[in-house]
C-alpha positions as CSV (number, residue, x, y, z in Angstrom):
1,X,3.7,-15.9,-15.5
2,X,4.5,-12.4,-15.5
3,X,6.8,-9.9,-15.9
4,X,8.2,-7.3,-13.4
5,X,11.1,-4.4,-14.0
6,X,13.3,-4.3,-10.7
7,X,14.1,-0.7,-9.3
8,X,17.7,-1.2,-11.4
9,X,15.6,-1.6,-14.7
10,X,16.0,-4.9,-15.2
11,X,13.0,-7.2,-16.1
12,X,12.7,-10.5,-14.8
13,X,10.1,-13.0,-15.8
14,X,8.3,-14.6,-12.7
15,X,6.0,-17.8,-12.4
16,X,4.8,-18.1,-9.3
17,X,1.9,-20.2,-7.2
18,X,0.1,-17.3,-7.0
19,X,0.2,-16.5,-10.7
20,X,-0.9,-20.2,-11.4
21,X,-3.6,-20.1,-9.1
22,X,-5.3,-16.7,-10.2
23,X,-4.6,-18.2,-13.5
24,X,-6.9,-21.2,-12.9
25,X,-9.4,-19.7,-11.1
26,X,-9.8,-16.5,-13.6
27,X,-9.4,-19.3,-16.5
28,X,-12.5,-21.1,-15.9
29,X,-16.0,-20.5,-15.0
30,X,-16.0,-22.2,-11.7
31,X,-13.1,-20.3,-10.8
32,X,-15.7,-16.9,-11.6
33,X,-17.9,-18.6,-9.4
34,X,-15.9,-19.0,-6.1
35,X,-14.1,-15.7,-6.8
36,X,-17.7,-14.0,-7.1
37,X,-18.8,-13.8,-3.4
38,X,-14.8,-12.9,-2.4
39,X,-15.3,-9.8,-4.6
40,X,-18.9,-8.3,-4.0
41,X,-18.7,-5.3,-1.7
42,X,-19.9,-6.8,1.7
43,X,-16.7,-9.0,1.7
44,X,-14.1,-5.7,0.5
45,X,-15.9,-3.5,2.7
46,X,-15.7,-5.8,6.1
47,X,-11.5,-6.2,4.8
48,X,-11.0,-2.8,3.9
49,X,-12.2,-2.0,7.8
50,X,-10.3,-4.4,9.1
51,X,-6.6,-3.3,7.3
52,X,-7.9,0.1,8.5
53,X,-8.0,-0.8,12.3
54,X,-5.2,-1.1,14.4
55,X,-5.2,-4.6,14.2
56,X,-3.8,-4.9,10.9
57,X,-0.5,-3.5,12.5
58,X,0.7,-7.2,13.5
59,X,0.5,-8.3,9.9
60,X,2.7,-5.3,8.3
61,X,6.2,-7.0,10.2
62,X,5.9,-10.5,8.5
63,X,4.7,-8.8,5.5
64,X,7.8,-6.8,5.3
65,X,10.3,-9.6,6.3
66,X,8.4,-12.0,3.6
67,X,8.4,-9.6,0.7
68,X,12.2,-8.5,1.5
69,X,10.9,-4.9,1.7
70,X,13.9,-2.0,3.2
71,X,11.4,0.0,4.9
72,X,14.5,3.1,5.1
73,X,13.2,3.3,1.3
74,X,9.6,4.4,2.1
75,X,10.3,7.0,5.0
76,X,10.4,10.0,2.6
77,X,7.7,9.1,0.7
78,X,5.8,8.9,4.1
79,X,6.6,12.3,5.0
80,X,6.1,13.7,2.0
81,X,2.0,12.2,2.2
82,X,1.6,13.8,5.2
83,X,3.1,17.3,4.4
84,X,1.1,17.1,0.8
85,X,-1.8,16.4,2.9
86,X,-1.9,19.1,4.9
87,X,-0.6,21.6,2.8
88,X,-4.0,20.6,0.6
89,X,-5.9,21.1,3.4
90,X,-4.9,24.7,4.1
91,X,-5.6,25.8,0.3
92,X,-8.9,24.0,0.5
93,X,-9.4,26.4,3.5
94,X,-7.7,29.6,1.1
95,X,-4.9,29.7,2.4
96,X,-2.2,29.7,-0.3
97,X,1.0,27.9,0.8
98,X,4.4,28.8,-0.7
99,X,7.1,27.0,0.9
100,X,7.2,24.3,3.4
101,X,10.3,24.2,5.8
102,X,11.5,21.2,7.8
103,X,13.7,21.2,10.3
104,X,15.4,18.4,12.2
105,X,14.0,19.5,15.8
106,X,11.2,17.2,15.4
107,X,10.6,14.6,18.3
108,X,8.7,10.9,17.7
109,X,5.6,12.4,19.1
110,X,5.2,14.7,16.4
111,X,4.7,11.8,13.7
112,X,1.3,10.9,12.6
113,X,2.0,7.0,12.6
């Protein structure tokens, strides 16, 4: 059981499978054990490069559907990572950076993803 605060401010308790599960298995000491070897760094590195590839890609869509997640409310956020990221990139390189402009002119094949 846990609690979460909606985007409207509201907090609503929640007791899901997942939450009894992790609570069993982080509850007792065999639990520690099988979790162990999913933990250790062989097993997050091998996952971590497999979310990175291109693969991954066919799990985002079911992900999205099953979570009820309105992708229209991440697309600023997006764009805002990637002009952050380069704007830290010139000033790395010394060159200071006062204003970024946008304009609408820009085509699909200009985005990064």
């Amino acid at each position: 059981m846990h609690f979460v605060r909606e985007r409207g401010g509201r907090i609503v308790k929640e007791d899901s499978l997942q939450d009894r599960v992790l609570a069993r298995l982080y509850g007792s000491a065999v639990g520690r054990i099988c979790l162990k070897p999913l933990v250790s760094p062989a097993v997050s590195g091998l996952l971590g490069a497999f979310l990175s590839s291109g693969v991954s890609r066919a799990l985002i869509g079911p992900f999205v559907r099953s979570h009820k997640i309105r992708l229209e409310d991440f697309e600023k956020t997006q764009i805002d990572a990637v002009i952050t990221g380069m704007v830290n990139e010139y000033e790395r390189g010394g060159t200071t950076i006062d204003r970024v402009e946008l304009t609408n002119n820009m085509e699909a094949d200009d985005l990064l993803w």
